[in-house]
N, C-alpha and C positions, 0 to 999 in steps of 0.2 A: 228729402222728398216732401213735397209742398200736398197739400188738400186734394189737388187734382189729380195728384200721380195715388195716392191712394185708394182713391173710387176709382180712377181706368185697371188697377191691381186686382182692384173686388171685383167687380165687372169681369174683367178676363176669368176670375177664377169662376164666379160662379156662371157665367157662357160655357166652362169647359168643362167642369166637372156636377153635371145636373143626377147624374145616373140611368136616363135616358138617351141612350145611342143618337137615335136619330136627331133629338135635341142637343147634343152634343156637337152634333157634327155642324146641324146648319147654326147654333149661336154662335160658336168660337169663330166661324167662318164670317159673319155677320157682323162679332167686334171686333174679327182684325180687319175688316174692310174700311169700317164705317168710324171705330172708337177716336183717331184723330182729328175726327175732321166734325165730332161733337161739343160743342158749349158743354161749361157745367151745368145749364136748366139742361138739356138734352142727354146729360150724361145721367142726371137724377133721374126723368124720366125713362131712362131704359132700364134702372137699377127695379124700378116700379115694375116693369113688364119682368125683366128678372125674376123678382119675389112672387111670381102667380108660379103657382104647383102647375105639374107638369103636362099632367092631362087636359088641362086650360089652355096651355100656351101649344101644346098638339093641334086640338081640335079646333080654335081659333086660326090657328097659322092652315089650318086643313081647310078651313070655311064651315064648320062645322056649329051645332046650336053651342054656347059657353053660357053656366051659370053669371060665372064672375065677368064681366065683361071686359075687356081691354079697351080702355080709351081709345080714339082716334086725335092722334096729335102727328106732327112728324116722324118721329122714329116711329112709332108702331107702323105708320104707311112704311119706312124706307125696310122694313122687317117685314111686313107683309108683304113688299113685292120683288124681294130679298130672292132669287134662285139659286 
């Protein structure tokens, strides 16, 4: 297993298993669509949206005010407009 299949491993795991349902269901849904067809810059950047606690990545994905801010790069667009 080479660098890349390790980070799409973490990735998958932490998309599925956050502890938030609703967050559960639209990540894992989001890296099985999306996770092949990401470069490794684009895989480290979703690993980054990944690591923000949960009620961030809620209320962000909701349009909601967020202290910690989610950059706007690509993957965050293809997640925010992710249904």
């Amino acid at each position: 297993m080479n660098d890349i299949d390790t980070l799409k491993n973490k990735i998958k795991y932490r998309a599925e298993y956050r502890g938030h349902k609703e967050l559960d269901l639209l990540l894992s849904s989001f890296v099985k669509n999306y996770i092949n067809q990401l470069n490794l810059h684009e895989l480290n950047l979703l690993i980054e949206i990944l690591n923000k606690d949960d009620e961030t990545l809620y209320n962000w994905y909701m349009g909601k005010e967020v202290k910690n801010k989610i950059p706007r790069n690509k993957v965050s667009v293809l997640l925010k407009n992710f249904k």
